[in-house]
N, C-alpha and C positions, 0 to 999 in steps of 0.2 A: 634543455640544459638545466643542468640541476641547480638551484639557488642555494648559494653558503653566507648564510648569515647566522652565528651561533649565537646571540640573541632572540631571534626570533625560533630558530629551530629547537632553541630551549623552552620556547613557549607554547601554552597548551592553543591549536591552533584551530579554527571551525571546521569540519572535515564536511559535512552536509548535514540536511536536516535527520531527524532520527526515523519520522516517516518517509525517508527516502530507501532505507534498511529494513525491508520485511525478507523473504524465505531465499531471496536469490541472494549471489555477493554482490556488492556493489563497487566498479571503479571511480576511484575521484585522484584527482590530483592535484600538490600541494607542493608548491615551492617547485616548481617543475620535477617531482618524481610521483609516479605512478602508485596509488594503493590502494591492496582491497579492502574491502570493508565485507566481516559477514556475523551473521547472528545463529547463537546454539544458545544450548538449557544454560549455559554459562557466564551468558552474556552475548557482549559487542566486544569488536576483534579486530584489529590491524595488521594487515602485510603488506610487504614490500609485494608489489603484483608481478612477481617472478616467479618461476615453480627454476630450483635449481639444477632439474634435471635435462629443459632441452630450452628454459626460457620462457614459455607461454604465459601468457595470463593468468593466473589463475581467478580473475572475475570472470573469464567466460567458465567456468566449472560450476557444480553446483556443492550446496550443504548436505553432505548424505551421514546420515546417525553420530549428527554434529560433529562433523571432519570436513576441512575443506578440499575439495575432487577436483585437482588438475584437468582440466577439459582433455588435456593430450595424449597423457597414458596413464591418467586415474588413480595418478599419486595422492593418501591421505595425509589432511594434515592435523593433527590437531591442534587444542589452542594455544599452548607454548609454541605453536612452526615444526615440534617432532614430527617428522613423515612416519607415519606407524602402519603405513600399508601400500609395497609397491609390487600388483598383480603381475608383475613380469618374472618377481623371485620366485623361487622355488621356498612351501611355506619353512624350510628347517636351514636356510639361511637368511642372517641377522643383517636388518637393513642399516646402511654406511651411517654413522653417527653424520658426517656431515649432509645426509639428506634429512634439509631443515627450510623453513622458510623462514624469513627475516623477519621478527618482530616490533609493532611500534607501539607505544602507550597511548592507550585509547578509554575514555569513559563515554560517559554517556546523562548529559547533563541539561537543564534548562533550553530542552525540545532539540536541542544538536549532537553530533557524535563528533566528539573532538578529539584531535590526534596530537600524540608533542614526536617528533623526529629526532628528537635526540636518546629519546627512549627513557624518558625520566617522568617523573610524578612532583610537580611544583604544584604549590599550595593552589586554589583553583582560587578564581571569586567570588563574591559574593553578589547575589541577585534577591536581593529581597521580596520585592513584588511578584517572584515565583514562587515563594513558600506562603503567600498569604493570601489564605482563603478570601479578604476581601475584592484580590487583584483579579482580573479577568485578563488573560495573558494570551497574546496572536501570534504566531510566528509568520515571520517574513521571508521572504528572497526563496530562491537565487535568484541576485542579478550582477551581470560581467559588466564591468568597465574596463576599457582600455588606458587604465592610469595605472600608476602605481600607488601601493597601499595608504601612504602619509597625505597624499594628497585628498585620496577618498575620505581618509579619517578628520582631516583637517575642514575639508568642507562641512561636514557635520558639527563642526564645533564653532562655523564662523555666525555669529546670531547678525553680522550686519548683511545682512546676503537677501538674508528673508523677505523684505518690503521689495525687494529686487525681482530675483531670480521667481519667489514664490509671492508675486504680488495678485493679489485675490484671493491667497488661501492660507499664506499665512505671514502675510504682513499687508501695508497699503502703503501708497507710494506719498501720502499726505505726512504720514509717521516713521521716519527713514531715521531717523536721531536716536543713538543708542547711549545710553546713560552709562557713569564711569563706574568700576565696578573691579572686585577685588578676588585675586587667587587664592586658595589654597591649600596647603595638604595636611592631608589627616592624619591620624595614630597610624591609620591601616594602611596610610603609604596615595590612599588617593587622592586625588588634585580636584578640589571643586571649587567651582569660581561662588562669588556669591548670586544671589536671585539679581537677575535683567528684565526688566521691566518692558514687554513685546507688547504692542497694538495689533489685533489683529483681528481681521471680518467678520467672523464667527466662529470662536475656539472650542465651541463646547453642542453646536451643533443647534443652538437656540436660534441662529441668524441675529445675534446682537454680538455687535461691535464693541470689543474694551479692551482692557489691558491684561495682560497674565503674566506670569512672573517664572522664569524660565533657570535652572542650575544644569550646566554643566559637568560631567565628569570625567574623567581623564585616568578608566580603568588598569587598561595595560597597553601596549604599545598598538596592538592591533584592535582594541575594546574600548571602547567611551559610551557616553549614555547622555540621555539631558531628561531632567523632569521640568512639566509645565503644571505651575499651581494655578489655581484660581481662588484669587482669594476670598471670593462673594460666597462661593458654594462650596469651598473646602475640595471640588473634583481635584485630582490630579491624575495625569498620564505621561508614562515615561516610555523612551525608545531608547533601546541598546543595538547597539551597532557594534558589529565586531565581523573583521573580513579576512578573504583567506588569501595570501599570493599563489594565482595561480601560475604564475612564472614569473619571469621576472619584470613585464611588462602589464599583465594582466589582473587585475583581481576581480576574487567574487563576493559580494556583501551581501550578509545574512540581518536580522533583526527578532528583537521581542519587544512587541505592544504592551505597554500595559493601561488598564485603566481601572479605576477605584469605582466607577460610575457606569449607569448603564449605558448604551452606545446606541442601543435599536439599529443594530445595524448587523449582517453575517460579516463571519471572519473576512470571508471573498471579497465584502464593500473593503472593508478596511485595508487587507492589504491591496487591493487593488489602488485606491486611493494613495497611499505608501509609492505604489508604482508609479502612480503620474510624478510625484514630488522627487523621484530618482529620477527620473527622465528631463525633468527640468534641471536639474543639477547635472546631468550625465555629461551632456557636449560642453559644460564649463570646464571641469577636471581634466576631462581626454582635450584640450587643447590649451592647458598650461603647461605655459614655459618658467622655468625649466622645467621638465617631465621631472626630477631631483627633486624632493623638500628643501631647500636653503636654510641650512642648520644655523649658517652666519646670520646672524639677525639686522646685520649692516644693508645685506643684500638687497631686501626689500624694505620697503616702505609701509612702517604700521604704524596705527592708530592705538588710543586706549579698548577702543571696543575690540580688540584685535588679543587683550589678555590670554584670552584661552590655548586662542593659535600661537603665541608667543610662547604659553605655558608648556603646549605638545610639542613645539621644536627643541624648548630644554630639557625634557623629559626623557624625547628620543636620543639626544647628544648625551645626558644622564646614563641613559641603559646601553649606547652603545649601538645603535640600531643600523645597519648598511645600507639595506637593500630601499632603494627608492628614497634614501638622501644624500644631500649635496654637504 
């Protein structure tokens, strides 16, 4: 079923990683509709994964002298959707203007290839720590949760969770007390809370125990981030989180590591690592009720340390957001 939320399908949205898109096309799906993904001397490319002539896929086709090849009857497309080569005509008549395939806006940015479905080009954001030669940047995921997207996002941004859910790695159950702490937005429209002050067993990979200093942000509806300072050594490392609806029940969550400091560690340690810390969080989100984000703030029950999440439920009511709130 196709998902109609034009908020979101106005936004630019994670389609998969960029090294998932090398010579073949690639299908993915976003908001329950099917699309290809494929690459020529021109770039990265979007279609609706229909060929208009009997319906096929056109991800099972191949890239032939950058035209996308309907697996079915070898219709070309090129990168506007013109079909400019259907081997059944005869070559001295002119192929139907409406054989076309369905275009969507697609770039290709900060190690993902992201699509907007409304077919528009909105300001993108900004990722610092990927244009700076100091940052060493990992890319994460995919990984499918069975929740809906506000929920996933929301978990990422609750810092009282940590000594909990993530006790041994990145909190401890002796330092559960989360200090009071303030929202807010910037010139550029984004939401950061102030630095929260975490305990936690070994942040920096020393195996000494201490405090780090933790911000929040509250990117775009589907995009947040948090950086962790250290204030002894100046490290810091940040995680972006930004996920895709795969339907309207399903999402998939993507990520970029950063770090200012060396790790000694492969990419593989790292996100592997990443994966334990999803999977801890995983059966939390898939068995909250309401499966709904509760936009009403009456609904639940929150705390001061609860700011951020409080922040993304006005944010989402703000933008108008549907899909996966209450």
């Amino acid at each position: 079923m196709i998902v109609q939320d034009a908020v979101l399908r106005n936004e630019w949205i994670v389609a998969c990683r960029s090294t998932d898109v090398l010579d073949r096309p690639t299908q993915v799906t976003i908001m329950g509709e099917r699309i290809v993904l494929f690459r020529n001397e021109e770039g990265i490319h979007a279609f609706k994964d229909l060929c208009i002539h009997r319906g096929a896929a056109l991800s099972l086709g191949c890239v032939r002298d950058g035209k996308l090849v309907c697996p079915y009857h070898g219709w070309e497309y090129e990168s506007s959707g013109a079909c400019v080569k259907i081997p059944q005509l005869p070559e001295d008549q002119a192929i139907p203007g409406k054989a076309r395939a369905i275009p969507y806006a697609c770039v290709e940015r900060y190690g993902f290839i992201w699509v907007n479905l409304s077919n528009e080009s909105p300001a993108f954001f900004a990722l610092p720590e990927f244009e700076d030669e100091n940052y060493r940047n990992v890319i994460w995921g995919p990984q499918t949760v069975n929740a809906k997207p506000p929920r996933v996002v929301e978990n990422f941004l609750d810092v009282g969770h940590l000594a909990v859910v993530h006790e041994g790695y990145l909190g401890v159950s002796t330092h559960t007390e989360i200090g009071d702490y303030r929202v807010h937005r910037d010139a550029d429209g984004v939401i950061r809370t102030d630095e929260i002050a975490v305990f936690q067993p070994d942040p920096d990979g020393t195996g000494q125990a201490k405090h780090v200093y933790y911000t929040y942000e509250i990117i775009r509806p589907l995009t947040v981030k948090f950086t962790k300072r250290d204030q002894e050594n100046g490290n810091k490392m940040s995680i972006l989180l930004t996920v895709m609806p795969l339907n309207e029940q399903e999402t998939v969550a993507y990520g970029v590591l950063s770090f200012n400091y060396e790790m000694n560690l492969e990419d593989e340690e790292i996100t592997k690592f990443q994966d334990l810390i999803f999977a801890q969080d995983k059966p939390i989100v898939e068995n909250q009720k309401p499966e709904d984000l509760p936009l009403d703030l009456q609904i639940e029950l929150s705390l001061k340390c609860d700011r951020a999440s409080i922040a993304y439920r006005q944010y989402l009511t703000e933008m108008g957001v549907k899909l996966g709130t209450a």
